[in-house]
TORKOL-4160 file (C-alpha; in steps of 0.2 Angstrom, whole numbers, padded with zeros to 4 digits, m for minus):
111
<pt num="1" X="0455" Y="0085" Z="0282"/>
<pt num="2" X="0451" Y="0066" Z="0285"/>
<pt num="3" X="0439" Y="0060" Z="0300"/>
<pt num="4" X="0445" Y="0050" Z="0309"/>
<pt num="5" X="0441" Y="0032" Z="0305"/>
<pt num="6" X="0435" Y="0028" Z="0323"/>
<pt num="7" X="0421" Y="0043" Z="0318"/>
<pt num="8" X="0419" Y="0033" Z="0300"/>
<pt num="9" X="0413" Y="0018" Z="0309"/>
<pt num="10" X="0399" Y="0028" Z="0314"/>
<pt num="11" X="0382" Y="0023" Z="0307"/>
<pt num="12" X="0376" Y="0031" Z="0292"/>
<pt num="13" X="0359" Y="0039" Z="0291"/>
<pt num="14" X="0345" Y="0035" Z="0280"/>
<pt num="15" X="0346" Y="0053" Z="0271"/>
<pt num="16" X="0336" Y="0058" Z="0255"/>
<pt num="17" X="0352" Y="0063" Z="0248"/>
<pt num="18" X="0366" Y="0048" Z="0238"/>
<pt num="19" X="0381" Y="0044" Z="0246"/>
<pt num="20" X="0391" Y="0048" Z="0230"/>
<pt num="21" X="0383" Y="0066" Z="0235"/>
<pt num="22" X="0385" Y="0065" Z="0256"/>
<pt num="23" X="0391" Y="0053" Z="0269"/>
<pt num="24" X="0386" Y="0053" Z="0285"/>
<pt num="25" X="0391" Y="0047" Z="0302"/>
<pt num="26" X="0379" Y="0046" Z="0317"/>
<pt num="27" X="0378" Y="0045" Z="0334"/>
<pt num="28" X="0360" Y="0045" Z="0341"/>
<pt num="29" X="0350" Y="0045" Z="0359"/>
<pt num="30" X="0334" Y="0050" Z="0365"/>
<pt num="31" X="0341" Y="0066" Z="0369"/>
<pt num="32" X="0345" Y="0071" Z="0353"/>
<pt num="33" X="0355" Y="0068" Z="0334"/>
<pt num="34" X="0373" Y="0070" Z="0332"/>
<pt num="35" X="0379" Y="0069" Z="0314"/>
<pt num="36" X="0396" Y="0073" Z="0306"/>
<pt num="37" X="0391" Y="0075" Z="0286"/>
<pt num="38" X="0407" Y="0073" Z="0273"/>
<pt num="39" X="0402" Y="0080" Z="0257"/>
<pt num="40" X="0408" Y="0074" Z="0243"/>
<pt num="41" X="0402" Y="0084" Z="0230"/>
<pt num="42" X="0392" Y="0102" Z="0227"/>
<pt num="43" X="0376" Y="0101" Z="0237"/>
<pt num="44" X="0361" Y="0110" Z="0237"/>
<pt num="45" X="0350" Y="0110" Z="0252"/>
<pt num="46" X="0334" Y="0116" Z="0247"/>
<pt num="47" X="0326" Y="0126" Z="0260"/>
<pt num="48" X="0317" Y="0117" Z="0274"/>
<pt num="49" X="0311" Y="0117" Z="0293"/>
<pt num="50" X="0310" Y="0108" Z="0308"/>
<pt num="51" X="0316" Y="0108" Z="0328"/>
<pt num="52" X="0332" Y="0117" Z="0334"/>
<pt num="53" X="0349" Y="0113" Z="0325"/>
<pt num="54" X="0366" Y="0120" Z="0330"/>
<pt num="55" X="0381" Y="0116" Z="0318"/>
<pt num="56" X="0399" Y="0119" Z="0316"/>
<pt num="57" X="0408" Y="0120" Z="0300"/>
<pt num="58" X="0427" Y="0108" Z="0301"/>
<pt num="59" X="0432" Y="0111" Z="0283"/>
<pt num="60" X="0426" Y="0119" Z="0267"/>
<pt num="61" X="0414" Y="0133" Z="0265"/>
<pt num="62" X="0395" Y="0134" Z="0267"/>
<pt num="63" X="0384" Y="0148" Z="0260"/>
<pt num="64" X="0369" Y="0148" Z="0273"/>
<pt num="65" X="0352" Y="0155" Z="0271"/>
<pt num="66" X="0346" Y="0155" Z="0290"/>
<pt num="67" X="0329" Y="0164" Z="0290"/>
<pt num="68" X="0331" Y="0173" Z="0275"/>
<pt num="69" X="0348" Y="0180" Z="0281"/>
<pt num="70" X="0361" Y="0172" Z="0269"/>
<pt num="71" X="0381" Y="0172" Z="0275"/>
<pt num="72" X="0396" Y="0162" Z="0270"/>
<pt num="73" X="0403" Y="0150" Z="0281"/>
<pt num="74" X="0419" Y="0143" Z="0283"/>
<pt num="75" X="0431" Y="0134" Z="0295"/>
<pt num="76" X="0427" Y="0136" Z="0312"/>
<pt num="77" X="0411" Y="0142" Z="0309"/>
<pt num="78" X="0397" Y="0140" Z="0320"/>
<pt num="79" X="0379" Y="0142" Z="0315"/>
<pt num="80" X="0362" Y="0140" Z="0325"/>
<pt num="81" X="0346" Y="0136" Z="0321"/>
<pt num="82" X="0330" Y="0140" Z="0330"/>
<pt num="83" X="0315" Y="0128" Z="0328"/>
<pt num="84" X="0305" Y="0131" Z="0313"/>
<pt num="85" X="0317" Y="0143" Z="0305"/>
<pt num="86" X="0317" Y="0142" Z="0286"/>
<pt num="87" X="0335" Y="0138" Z="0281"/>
<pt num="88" X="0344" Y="0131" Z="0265"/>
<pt num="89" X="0361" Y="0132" Z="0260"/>
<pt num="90" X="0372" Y="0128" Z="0247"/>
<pt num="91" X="0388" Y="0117" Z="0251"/>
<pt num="92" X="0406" Y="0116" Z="0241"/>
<pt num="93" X="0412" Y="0098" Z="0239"/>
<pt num="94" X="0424" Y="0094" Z="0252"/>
<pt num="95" X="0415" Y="0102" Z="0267"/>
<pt num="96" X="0413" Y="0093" Z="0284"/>
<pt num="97" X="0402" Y="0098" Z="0298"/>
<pt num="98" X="0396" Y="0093" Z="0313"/>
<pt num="99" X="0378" Y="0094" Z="0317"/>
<pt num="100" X="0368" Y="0093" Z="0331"/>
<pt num="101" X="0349" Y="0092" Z="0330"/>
<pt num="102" X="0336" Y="0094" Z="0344"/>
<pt num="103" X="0325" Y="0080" Z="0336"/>
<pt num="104" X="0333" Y="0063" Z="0341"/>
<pt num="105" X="0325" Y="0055" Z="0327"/>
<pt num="106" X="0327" Y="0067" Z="0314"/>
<pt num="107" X="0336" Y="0055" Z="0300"/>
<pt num="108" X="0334" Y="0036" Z="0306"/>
<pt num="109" X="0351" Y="0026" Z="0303"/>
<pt num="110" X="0354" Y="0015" Z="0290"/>
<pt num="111" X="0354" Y="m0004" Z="0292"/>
């Protein structure tokens, strides 16, 4: 599954992970973050806290640790985050998701 290339033209976000790694495409407001993530390769995301976040998975597989409960995800999935819930995860190259955080100005955009 491609993303669209209207959804490409996004801005990318000044993440601590390469772009070789993760791509990202944002779309930002005071009221919150909203970032499609294309991984490129194997990830992990060590675990990790902060305000709400609520996701969906578009493609690939996710294997979520979500406040020491761990569950596979795939397509279709959705996960939810409460604020200040430890979570990790490990991600398969390939995945896309969709991610919506409660913190605006959780990653700033690049450029």
């Amino acid at each position: 599954m491609e993303l669209p290339e209207f959804i490409r033209k996004f801005p990318a976000l000044d993440v601590p992970f390469p772009e070789d790694v993760v791509k990202s495409y944002a779309v930002q407001s005071d009221a919150g973050l909203v970032v499609f993530f294309d991984f490129v390769q194997d990830m992990v995301l060590p675990p990790h806290s902060h305000l709400a976040q609520w996701g969906t998975v578009l493609s690939g597989e996710i294997e979520f640790t979500i406040g020491g409960e761990t569950k596979t995800l795939t397509s279709g999935a959705i996960y939810n985050i409460p604020a200040h819930v430890e979570h990790g995860a490990v991600i398969k190259a390939g995945t896309k998701v969709i991610d919506v955080f409660e913190e605006p100005y959780r990653y700033p955009l690049k450029g």
